[in-house]
ROKOL-437870 format. One line per field, with one value per residue (C-alpha): chain; x, y, z; residue number from 1. Coordinates in nm, 2 decimals, always signed. Layout:
N
cadena <- c(A/...)
u <- c(X/...)
v <- c(Y/...)
w <- c(Z/...)
num <- c(NUM/...)
***
This chain:
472
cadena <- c(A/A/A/A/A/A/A/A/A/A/A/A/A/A/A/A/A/A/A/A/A/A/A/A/A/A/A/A/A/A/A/A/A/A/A/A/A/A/A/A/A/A/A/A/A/A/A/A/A/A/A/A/A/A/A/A/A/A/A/A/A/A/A/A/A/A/A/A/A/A/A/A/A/A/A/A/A/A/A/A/A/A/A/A/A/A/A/A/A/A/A/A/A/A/A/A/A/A/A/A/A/A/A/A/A/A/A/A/A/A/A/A/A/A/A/A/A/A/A/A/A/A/A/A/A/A/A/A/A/A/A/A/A/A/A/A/A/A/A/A/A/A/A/A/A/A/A/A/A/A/A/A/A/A/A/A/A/A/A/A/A/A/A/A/A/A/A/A/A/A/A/A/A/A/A/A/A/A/A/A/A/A/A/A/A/A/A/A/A/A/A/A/A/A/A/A/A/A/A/A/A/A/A/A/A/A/A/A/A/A/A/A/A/A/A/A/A/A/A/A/A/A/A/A/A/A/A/A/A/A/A/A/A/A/A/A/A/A/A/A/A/A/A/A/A/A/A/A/A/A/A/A/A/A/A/A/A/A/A/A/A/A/A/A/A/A/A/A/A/A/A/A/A/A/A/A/A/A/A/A/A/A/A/A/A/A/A/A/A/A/A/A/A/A/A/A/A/A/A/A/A/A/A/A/A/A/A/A/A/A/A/A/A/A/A/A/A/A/A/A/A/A/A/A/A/A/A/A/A/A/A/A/A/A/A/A/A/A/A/A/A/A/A/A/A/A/A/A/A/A/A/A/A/A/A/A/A/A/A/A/A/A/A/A/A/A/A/A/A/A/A/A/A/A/A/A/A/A/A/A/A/A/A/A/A/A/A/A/A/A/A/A/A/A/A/A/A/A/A/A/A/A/A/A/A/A/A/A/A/A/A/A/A/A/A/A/A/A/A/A/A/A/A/A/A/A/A/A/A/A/A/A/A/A/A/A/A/A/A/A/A/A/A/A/A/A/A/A/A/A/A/A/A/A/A/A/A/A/A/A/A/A/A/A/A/A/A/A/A/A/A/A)
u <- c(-0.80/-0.44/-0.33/-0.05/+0.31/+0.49/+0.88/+0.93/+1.32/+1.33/+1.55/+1.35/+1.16/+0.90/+0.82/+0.82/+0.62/+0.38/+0.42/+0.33/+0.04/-0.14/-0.08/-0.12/-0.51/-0.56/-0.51/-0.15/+0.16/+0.40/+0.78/+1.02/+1.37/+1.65/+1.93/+2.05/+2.18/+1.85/+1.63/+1.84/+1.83/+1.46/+1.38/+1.58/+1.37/+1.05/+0.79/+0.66/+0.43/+0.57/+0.88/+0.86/+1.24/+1.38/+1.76/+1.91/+1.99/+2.30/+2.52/+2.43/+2.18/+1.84/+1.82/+2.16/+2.13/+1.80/+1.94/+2.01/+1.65/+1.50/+1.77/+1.63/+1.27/+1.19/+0.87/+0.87/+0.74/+0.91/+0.81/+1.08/+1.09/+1.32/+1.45/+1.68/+1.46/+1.62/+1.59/+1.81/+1.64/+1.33/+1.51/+1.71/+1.38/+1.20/+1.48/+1.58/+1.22/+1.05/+0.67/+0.64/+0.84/+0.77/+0.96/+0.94/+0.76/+0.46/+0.11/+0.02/-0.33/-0.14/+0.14/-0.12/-0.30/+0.03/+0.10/-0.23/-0.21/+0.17/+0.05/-0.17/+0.06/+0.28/+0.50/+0.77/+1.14/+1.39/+1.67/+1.96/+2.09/+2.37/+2.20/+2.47/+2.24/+2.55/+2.49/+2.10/+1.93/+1.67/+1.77/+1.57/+1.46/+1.13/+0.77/+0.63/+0.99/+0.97/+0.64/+0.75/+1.05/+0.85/+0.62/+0.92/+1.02/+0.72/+0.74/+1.06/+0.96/+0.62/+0.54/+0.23/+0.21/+0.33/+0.22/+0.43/+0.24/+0.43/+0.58/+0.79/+1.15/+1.03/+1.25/+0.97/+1.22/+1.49/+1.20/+1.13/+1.50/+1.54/+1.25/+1.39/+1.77/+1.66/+1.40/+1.40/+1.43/+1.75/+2.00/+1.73/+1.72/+1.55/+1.44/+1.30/+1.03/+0.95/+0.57/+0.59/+0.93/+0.84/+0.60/+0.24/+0.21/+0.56/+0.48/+0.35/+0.69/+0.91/+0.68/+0.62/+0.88/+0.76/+0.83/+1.02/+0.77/+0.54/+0.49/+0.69/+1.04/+1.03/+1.34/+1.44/+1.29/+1.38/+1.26/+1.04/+1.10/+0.87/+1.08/+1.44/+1.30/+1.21/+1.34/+1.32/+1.09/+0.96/+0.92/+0.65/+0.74/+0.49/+0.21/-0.05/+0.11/+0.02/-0.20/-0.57/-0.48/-0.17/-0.32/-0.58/-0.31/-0.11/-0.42/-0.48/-0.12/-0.14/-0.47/-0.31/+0.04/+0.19/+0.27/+0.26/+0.52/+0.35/+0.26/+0.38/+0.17/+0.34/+0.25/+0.53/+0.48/+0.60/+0.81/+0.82/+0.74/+0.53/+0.60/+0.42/+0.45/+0.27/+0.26/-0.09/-0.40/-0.55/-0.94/-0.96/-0.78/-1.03/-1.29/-1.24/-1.14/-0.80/-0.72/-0.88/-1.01/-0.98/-0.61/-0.55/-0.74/-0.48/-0.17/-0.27/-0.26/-0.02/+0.00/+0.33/+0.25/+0.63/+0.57/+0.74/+1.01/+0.81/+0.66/+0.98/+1.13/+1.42/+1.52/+1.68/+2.06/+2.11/+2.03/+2.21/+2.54/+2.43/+2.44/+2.77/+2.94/+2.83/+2.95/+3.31/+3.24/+3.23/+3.54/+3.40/+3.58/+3.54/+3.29/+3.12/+2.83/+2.84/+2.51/+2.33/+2.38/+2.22/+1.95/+1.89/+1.81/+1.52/+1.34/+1.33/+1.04/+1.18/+0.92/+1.13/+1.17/+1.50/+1.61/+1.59/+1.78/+2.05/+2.14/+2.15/+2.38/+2.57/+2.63/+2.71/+2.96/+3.12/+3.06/+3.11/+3.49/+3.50/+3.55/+3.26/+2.89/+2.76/+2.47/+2.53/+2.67/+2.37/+2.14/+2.31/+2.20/+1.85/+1.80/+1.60/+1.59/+1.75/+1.49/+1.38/+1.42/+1.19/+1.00/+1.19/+1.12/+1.17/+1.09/+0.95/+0.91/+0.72/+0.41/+0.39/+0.42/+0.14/-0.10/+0.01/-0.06/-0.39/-0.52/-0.43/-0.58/-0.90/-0.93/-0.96/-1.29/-1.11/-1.00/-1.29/-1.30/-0.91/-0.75/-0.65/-0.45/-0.29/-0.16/-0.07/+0.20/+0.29/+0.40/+0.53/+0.82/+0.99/+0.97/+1.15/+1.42/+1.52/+1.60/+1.73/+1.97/+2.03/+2.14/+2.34/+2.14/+2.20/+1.85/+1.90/+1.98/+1.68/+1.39/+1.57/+1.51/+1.18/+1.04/+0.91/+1.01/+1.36/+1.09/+0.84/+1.10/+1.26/+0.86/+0.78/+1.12/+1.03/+0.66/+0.81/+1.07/+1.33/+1.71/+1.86/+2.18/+2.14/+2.08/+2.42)
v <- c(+8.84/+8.91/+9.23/+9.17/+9.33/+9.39/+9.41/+9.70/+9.76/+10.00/+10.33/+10.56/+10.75/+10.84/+10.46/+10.31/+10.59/+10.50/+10.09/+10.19/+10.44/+10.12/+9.88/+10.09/+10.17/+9.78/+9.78/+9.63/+9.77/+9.86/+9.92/+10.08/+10.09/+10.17/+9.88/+9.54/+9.61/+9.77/+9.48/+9.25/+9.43/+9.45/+9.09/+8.97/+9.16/+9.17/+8.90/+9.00/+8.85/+8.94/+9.12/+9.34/+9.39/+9.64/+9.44/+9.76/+9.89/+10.08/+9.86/+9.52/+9.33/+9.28/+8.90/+8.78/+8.85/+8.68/+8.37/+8.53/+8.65/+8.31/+8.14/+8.30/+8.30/+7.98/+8.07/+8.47/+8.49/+8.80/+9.02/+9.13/+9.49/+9.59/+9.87/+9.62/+9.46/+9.14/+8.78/+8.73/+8.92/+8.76/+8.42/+8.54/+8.60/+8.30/+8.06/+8.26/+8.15/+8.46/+8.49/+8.68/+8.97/+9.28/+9.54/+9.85/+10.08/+9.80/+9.84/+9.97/+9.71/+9.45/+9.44/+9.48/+9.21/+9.02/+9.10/+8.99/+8.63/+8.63/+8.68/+8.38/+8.05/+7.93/+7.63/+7.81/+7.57/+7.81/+7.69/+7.86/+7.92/+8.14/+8.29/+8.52/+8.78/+8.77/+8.44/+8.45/+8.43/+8.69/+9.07/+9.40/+9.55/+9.69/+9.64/+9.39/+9.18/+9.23/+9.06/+8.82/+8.74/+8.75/+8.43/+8.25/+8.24/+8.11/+7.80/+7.70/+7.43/+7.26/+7.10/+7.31/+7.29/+7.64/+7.83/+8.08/+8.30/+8.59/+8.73/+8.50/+8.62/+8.73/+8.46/+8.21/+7.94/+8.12/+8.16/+7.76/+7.71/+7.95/+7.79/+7.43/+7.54/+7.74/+7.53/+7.17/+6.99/+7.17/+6.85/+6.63/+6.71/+6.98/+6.91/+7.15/+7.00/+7.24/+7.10/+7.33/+7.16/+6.79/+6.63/+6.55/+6.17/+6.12/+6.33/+6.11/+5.84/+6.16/+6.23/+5.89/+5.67/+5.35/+5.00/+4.78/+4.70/+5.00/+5.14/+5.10/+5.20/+5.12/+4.87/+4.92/+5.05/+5.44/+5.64/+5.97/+6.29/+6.20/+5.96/+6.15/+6.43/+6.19/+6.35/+6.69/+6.92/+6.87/+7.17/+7.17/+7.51/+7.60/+7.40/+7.55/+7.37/+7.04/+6.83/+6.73/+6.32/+6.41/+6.68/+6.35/+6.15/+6.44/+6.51/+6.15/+6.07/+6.44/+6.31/+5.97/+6.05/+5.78/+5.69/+5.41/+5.38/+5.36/+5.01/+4.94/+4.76/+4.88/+5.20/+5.36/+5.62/+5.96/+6.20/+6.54/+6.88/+7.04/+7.40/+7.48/+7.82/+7.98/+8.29/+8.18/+8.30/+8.01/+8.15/+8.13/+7.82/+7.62/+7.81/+7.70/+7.35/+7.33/+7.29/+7.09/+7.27/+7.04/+7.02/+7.38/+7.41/+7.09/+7.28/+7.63/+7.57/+7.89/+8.14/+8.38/+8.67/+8.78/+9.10/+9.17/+9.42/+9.74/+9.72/+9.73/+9.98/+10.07/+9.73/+9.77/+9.96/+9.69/+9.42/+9.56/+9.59/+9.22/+9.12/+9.27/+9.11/+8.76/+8.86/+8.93/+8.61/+8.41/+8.54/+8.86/+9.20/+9.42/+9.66/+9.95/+10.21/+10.58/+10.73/+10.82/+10.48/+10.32/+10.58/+10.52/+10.11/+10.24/+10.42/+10.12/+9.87/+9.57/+9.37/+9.07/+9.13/+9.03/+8.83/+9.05/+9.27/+9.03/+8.95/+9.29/+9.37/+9.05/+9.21/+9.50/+9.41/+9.21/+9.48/+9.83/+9.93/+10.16/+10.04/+10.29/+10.20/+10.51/+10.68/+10.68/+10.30/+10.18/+10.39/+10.21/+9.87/+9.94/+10.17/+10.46/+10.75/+11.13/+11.38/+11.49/+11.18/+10.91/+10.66/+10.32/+10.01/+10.13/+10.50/+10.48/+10.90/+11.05/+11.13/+10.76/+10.63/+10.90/+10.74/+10.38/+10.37/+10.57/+10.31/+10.01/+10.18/+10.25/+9.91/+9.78/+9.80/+9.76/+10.07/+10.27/+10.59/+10.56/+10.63/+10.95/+10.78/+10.47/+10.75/+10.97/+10.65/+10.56/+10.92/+11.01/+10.71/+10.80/+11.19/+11.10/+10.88/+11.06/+11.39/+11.18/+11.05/+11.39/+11.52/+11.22/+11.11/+11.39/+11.37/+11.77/+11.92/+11.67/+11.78/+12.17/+12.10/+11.93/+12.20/+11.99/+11.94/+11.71/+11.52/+11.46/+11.33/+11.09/+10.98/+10.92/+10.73/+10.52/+10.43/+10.36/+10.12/+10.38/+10.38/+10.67/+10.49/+10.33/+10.64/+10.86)
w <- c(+6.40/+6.48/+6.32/+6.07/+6.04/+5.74/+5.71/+5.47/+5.39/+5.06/+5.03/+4.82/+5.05/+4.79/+4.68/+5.09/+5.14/+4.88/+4.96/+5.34/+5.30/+5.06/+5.31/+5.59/+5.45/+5.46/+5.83/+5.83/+6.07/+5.87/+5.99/+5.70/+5.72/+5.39/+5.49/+5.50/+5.85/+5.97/+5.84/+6.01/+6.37/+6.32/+6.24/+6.55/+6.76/+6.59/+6.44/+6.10/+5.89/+5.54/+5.43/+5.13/+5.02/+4.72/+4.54/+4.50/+4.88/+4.98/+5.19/+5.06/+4.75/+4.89/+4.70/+4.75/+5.15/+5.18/+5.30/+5.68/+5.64/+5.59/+5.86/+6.10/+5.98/+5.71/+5.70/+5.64/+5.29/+5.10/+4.83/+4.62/+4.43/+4.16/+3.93/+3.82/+3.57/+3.37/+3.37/+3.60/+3.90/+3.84/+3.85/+4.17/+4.37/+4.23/+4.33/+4.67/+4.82/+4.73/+4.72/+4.43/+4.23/+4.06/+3.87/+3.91/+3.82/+3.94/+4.02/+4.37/+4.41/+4.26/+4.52/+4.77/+4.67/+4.67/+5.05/+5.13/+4.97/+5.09/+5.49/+5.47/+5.55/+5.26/+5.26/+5.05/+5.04/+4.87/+4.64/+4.56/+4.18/+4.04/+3.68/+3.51/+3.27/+3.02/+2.97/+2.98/+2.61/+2.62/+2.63/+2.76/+3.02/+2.88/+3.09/+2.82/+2.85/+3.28/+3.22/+3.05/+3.31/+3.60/+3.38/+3.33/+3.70/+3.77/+3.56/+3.68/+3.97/+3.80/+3.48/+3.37/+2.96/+2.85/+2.49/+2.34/+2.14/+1.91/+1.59/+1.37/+1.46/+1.82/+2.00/+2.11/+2.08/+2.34/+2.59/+2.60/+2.66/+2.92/+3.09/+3.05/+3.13/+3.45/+3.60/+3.72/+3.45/+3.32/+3.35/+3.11/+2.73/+2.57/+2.21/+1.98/+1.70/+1.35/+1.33/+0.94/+0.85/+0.87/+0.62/+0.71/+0.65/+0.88/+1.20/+1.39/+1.33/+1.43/+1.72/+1.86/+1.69/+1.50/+1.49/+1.25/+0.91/+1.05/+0.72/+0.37/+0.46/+0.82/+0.81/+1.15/+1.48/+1.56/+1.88/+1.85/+1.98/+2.33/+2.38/+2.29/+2.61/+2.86/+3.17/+3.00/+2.75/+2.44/+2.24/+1.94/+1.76/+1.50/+1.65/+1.46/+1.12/+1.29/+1.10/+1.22/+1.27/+1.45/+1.68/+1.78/+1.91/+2.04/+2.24/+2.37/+2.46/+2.65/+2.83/+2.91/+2.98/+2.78/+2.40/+2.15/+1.86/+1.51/+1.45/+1.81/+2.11/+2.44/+2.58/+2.66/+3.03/+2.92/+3.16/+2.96/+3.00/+2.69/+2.59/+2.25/+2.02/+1.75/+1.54/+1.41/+1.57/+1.74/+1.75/+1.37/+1.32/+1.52/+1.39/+1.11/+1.14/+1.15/+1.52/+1.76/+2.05/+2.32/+2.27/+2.26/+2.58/+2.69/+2.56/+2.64/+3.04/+3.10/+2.75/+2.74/+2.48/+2.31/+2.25/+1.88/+1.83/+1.79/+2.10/+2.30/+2.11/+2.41/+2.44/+2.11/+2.22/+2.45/+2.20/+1.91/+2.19/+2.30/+1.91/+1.87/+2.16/+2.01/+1.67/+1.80/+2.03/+1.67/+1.54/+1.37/+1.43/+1.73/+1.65/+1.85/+1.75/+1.74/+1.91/+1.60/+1.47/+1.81/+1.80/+1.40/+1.52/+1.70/+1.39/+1.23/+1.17/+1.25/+1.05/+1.10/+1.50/+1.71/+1.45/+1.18/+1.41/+1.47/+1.10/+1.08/+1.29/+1.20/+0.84/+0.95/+1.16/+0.82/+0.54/+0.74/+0.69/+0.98/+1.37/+1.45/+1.31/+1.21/+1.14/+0.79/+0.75/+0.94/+0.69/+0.37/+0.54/+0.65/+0.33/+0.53/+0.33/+0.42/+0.45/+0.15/+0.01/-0.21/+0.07/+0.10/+0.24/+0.61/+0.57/+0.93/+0.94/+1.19/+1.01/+0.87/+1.22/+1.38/+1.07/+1.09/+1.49/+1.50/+1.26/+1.46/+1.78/+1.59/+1.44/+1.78/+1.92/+2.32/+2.27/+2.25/+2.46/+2.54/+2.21/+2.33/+2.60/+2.43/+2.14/+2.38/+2.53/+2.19/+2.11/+2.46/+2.51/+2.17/+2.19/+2.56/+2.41/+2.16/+2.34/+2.59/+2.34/+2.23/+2.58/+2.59/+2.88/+3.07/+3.27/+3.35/+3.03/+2.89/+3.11/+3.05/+2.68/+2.71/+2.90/+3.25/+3.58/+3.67/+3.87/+3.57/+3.33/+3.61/+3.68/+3.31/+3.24/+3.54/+3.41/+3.08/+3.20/+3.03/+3.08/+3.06/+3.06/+2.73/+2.59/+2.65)
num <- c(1/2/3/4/5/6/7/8/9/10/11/12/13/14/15/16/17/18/19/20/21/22/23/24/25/26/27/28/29/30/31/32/33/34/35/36/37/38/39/40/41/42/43/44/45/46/47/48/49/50/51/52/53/54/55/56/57/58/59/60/61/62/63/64/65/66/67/68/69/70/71/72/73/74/75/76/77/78/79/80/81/82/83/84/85/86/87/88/89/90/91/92/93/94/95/96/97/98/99/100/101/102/103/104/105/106/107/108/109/110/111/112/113/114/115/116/117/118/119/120/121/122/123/124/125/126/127/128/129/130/131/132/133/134/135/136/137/138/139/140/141/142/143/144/145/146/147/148/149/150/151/152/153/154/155/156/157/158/159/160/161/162/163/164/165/166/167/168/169/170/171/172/173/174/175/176/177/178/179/180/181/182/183/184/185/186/187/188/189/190/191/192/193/194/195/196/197/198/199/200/201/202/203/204/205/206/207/208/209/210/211/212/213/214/215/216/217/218/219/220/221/222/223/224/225/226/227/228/229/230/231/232/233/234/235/236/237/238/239/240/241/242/243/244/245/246/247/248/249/250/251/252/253/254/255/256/257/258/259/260/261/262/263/264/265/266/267/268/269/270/271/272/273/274/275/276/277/278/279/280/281/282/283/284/285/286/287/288/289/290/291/292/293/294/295/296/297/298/299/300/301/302/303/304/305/306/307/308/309/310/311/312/313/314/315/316/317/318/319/320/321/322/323/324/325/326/327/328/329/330/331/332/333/334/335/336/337/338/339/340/341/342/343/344/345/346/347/348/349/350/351/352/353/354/355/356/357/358/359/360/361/362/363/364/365/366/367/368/369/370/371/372/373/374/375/376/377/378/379/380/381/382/383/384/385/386/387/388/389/390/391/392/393/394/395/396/397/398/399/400/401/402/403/404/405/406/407/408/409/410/411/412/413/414/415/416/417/418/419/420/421/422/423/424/425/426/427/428/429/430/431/432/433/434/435/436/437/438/439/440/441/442/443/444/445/446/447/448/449/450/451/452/453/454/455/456/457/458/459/460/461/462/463/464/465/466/467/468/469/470/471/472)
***
């Protein structure tokens, strides 16, 4: 067997380091450099296998210059790393050619196992497409939202049924549009379907249409929502509301790829993409009756978990800025926070999720009489408590919070023998952001007050997907 040569161009020393001692054990060749200019010098000379590429280098973007790579090599597949960790970079590599992506801070076997599938031969046609993250409608940068990025990018050139599973007010709906907007079906319709808002003896006319005289009231023809997304996506929100005799026909026009109208003849071939989402928990409702099995198995072909608000707790300054930006956007009045006021946001429960977070923000923007949101305008809105005070609806204080998550790790079983650990990360992230906040993210004068090592704090805000940024 032909030994195999990997292309690594990344200019943290520490991380190429660590990238090419992995590698390196699996018996690849691995040749580092930290440039645009030095990857291109090498791969004129040299014929590598993979290439393993960081965005952020110092003379040039690692995605946006991958078009030389793969003129002069079509058939170098490339890994692509990144501290920049939105949407957009995941939709960057995906449509660039890449083989696969990963955010940092990523796990070493995983990319390893990556490189290894990567060096066998792929067929890989890149695309090209311009994605602008202000205009992208899903915010954050957390590890659960990278995950979820790096699923979408993955849906973007095939049809595979998708189920969105998460929180009311999580954004399930935002996810099935990007994945319709930014993949190939993006110039057909997209068209969105409340199974809980439409009544149970008419779903199956406003999914499959129905024919003149199909039923009392029928007095003319009308098309269903299959046939309104041909060319596109169909989106059935709330699927778990959908009654038993429309999941049935669901199921067989999903096994035959076509439809009838109510009290129609004709089978009509269907050309749509099916994304479904839930907040229901799908075990129990066929367990007991109310969902058919088979069709979950037919819609649940790739699941996307949305993780809910409280889960990506530093996502929410960026949001709240995001929020304010499209409140000014609609005509409302320029607005900006003070630092207690963004830090206050992330204290909160957030029962409700992103979009109890945007009508929050919304109102505030419309009933605070100062330019500056501030601690104690945001307090009137969210009604938390001063110290000292009597408990209110969101009294999120610490001593609730340490309560409230050691019983949700002890209720679940998976966790047995690790408690000490998964506490220990819940704890950890918000003890780091808030004296982050507090040195105005002043890394130094953080890890100075904290008591560790510059090195430690930059390694822990790295493994929690924390910008510091954000925080000042």
């Amino acid at each position: 067997m032909n030994q195999r040569h990997v292309l690594l161009v990344e200019d943290d020393p520490s991380v190429s380091h660590i990238i090419a001692t992995a590698l390196k054990a699996e018996g690849v060749i691995v040749q580092s450099c930290a440039s645009v200019a030095e990857r291109d010098a090498l791969i004129s000379t040299v014929q590598f296998d993979l290439m393993i590429t960081d965005v952020g280098l110092g003379d040039a973007d690692g995605i946006s210059t991958l078009a030389a790579v793969k003129e002069h090599d079509p058939q170098l597949p490339v890994i692509v790393i990144s501290a920049q960790n939105t949407l957009n970079t995941a939709v960057r590599a995906n449509e660039t050619g890449a083989y696969e992506y990963f955010p940092k801070p990523f796990d070493l076997d995983e990319l390893v196992d990556a490189a290894e599938q990567a060096m066998r031969p792929q067929n890989v046609e890149p695309q090209s497409a311009e994605v602008d993250d202000d205009n992208l409608p899903l915010v954050g940068r957390s590890p659960a939202m990278q995950e979820v990025y790096r699923m979408i990018a993955r849906l973007l050139r095939n049809d595979l049924s998708v189920l969105i599973l998460g929180e009311s007010g999580t954004g399930k709906e935002l996810v099935a549009e990007a994945i319709h907007n930014l993949g190939h079906r993006k110039s057909g319709p997209f068209v969105a379907v409340n199974m809980a808002a439409i009544p149970a003896d008419l779903i199956e006319a406003e999914l499959f249409g129905h024919e003149k005289g199909a039923f009392t009231g029928a007095i003319n023809s009308a098309v269903g929502k299959f046939e309104q997304a041909q060319g596109g996506t169909v989106f059935l929100d709330e699927i778990g509301d959908m009654p038993m005799h429309a999941q049935t026909r669901l199921l067989r026009a999903l096994q035959s790829g076509e439809i009838n109208r109510v009290g129609g003849k004709e089978a009509i071939k269907l050309d749509v993409r099916i994304i479904a989402a839930t907040n229901q928990d799908f075990p129990k409702l066929i367990e007991q009756g109310k969902f058919r099995e088979d069709l979950y198995y037919r819609i649940n072909v790739v699941p996307i978990d949305l993780p809910p608000l409280r889960d990506r707790v530093s996502d929410i300054p960026a949001l709240a800025k995001h929020f304010l930006t499209m409140a000014v956007s609609e005509g409302l009045p320029q607005k900006r926070f003070s630092n207690e006021g963004l830090k206050l946001l992330q204290y909160y429960g957030w029962r409700g999720n992103v979009r109890e977070l945007k009508n929050i923000i919304y109102r505030l923007v419309v009933t605070a009489r100062e330019d500056e949101l501030s601690e104690t305008a945001i307090n009137q809105i969210l009604e938390i408590d001063q110290p000292g005070g009597e408990r209110g609806k969101a009294n999120y204080r610490f001593g609730d919070q340490v309560k409230e998550i050691v019983a949700q790790l002890y209720l679940d079983q998976s966790n047995e023998g690790s408690i000490y650990a998964h506490a220990l990360e819940r704890f950890e992230r918000p003890l780091l952001e808030d004296i982050l906040a507090r040195a105005g993210g002043n890394q130094i004068k953080a890890a100075k007050l904290l008591g560790i090592n510059r090195n430690t704090l930059r390694k822990k805000l790295t493994e929690y997907g924390i910008d510091p940024t954000l925080l000042r």
